[in-house]
C-alpha positions in Angstrom: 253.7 119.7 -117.1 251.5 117.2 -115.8 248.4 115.9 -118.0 245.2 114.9 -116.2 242.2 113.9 -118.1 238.8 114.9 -116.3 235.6 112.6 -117.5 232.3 114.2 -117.5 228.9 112.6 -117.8 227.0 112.7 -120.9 223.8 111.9 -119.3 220.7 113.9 -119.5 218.6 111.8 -117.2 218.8 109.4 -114.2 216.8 106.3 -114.7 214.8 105.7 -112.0 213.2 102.5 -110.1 209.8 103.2 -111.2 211.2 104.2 -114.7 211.0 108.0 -114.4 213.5 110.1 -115.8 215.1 112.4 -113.7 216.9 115.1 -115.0 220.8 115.5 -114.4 224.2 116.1 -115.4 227.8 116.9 -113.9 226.8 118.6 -110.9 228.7 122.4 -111.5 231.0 122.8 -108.4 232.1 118.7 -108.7 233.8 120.6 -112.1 234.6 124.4 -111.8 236.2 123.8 -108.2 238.9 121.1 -109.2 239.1 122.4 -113.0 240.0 125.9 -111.1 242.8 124.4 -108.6 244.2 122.3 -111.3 244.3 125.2 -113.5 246.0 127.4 -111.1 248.7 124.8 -110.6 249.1 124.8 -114.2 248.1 121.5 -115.0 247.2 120.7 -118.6 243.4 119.5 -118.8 241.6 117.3 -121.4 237.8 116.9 -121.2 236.0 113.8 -122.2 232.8 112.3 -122.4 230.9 108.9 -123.7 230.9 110.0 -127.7 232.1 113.4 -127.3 228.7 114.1 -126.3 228.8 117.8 -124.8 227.8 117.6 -121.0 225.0 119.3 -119.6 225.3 121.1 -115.9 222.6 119.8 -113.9 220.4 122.7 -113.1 219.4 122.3 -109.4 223.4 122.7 -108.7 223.3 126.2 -109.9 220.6 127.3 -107.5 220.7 128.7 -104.1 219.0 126.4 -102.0 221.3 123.4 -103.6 224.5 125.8 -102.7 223.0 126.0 -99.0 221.2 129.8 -99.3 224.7 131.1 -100.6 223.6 132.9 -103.5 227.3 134.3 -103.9 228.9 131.1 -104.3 226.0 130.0 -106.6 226.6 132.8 -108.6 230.3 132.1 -108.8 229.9 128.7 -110.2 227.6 129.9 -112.8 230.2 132.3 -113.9 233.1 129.9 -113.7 231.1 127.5 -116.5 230.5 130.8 -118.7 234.1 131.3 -118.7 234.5 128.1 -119.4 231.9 126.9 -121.7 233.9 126.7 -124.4 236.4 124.0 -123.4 232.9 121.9 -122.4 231.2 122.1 -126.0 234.4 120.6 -127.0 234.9 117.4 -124.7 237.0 114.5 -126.5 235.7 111.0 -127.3 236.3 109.0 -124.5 236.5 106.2 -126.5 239.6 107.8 -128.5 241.2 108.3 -125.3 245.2 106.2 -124.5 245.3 106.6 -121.0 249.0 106.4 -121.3 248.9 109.9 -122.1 247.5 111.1 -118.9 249.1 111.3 -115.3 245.7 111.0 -113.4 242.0 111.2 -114.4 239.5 112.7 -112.1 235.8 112.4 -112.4 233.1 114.5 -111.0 230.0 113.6 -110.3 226.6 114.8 -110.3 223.8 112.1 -110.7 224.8 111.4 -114.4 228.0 109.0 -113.9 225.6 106.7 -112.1 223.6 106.3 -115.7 226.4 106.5 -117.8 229.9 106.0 -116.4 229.1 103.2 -114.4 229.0 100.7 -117.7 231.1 102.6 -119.9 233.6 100.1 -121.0 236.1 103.2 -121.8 235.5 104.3 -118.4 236.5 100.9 -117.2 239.8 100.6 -119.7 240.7 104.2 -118.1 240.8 103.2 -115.1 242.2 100.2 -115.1 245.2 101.2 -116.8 246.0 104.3 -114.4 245.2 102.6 -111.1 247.7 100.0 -111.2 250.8 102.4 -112.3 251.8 103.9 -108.6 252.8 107.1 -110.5 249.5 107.3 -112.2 246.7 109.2 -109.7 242.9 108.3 -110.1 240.8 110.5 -108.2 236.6 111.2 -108.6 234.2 113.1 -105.9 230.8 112.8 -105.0 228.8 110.2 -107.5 232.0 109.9 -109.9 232.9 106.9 -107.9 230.2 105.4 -110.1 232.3 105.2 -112.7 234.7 102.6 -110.4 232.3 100.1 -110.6 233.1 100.1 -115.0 236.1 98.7 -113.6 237.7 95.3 -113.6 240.8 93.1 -113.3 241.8 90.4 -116.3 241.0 87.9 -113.8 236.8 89.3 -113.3 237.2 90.6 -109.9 236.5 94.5 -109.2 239.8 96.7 -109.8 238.6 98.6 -106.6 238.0 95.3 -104.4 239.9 96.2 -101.0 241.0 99.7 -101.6 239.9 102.7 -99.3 238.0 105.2 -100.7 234.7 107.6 -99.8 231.7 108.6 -102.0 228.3 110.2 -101.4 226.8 108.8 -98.9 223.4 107.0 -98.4 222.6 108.9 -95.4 223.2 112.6 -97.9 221.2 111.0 -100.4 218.3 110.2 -98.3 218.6 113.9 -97.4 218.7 114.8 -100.8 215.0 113.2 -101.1 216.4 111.0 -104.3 217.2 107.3 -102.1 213.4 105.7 -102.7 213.4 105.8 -106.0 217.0 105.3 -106.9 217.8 102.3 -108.7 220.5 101.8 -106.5 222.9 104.0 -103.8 226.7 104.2 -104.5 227.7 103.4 -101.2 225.9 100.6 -100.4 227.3 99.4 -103.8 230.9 100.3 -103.1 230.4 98.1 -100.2 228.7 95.2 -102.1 231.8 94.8 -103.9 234.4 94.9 -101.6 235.5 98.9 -101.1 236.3 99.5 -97.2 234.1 102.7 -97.3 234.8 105.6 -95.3 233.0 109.0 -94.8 232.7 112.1 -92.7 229.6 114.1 -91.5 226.9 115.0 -94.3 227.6 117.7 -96.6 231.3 118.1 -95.2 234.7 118.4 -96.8 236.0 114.3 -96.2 238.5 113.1 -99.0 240.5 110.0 -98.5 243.7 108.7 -100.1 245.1 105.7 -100.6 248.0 105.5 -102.2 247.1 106.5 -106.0 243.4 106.7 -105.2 242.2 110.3 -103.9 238.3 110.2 -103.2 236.0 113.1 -102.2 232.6 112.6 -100.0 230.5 115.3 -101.8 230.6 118.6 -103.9 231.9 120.2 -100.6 235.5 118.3 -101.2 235.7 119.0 -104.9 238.4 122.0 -103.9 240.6 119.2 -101.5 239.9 116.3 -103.7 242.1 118.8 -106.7 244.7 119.7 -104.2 245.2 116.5 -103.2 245.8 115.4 -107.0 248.4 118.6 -107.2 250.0 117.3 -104.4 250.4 113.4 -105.5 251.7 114.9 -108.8 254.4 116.7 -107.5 255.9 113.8 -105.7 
């Protein structure tokens, strides 16, 4: 059975330029999505967070208007963390994490990885043990490529320098209404340090692979992002 470690954001808030708080979290379908196809496949899951701090669902991705008027799927997602909630007030310490244990890590996103993940020097010790190892798969969707930029090689360079990959894009955050005021956008920082950045239409299903590295656009590829990891598993 394979072992994949999924790292939630502790974050509460989202710094912002002018020094407002905004409030965030894991953004619900970037978790109950994947967590659901990796399930199904019979994958064994370990949650984890900066601390052990138990993550907090960011509210605006349980309503409606974020699931695009689909009050069903809304509704669904709010249901899958219920059944869930248990395994989430009980995340590990991601600091007590061996990554040798773990045949992938995936990481959601949700504005909170950009506050936390992103300079988490577990984060960064994760990942760089796992990406390396071509039977090892890293994977994150949406803002979890935040967490990327914790990265680095013994020699200071960025661990992600070169490889192909997507994230959210600026274009779907300036749609969002959150680009002004952010402290910075995860594209335009993926780029800055050397990712060749790829992405689809807004709001689409766009994942990219390469090699070990499986990468999903926005919450809309959290389902392909998961059966992507099943798939590099099984070979």
């Amino acid at each position: 059975m394979a072992n994949v470690l999924i790292v939630l954001s502790g974050a509460r808030v989202w710094t912002q330029t002018d020094g407002t708080q905004h409030p965030t979290g894991f953004w619900g379908e970037e978790f109950t999505a994947p967590h659901r196809v990796l399930s199904d496949a019979g994958v064994a899951i370990t949650i984890a967070t900066p601390g052990g701090r138990v993550p907090v669902v960011d509210a605006r991705s349980l309503t409606v208007e974020a699931n695009f008027g689909d009050a069903e799927k809304a509704a669904e997602v709010a249901d899958y963390l219920e059944a869930t909630s248990h395994l989430l007030a009980a995340p590990v310490r991601l600091e007590d994490v061996n990554p040798a244990d773990f045949d992938a890590v995936l990481v959601p996103g949700g504005h909170g990885p950009m506050q936390d993940l992103a300079v988490n020097p577990d984060m960064g010790r994760v990942l760089a043990t796992l990406l390396p190892d071509p039977t090892k798969v890293v994977a994150a969707l949406c803002h979890g490529q935040a967490s990327f930029l914790s990265a680095g090689n013994p020699d200071g360079s960025w661990l992600f320098k070169g490889r192909t990959l997507t994230g959210f894009s600026d274009d779907e955050e300036r749609q969002a209404g959150l680009a002004d005021n952010a402290p910075w956008l995860l594209e335009s920082r993926l780029r800055a340090g050397g990712a060749a950045y790829e992405s689809g239409p807004a709001w689409g299903t766009y994942v990219v692979v390469d090699g070990n590295l499986i990468t999903g656009q926005n919450p809309a590829s959290g389902e392909a992002v998961a059966e992507a990891v099943v798939k590099a598993l099984a070979s």
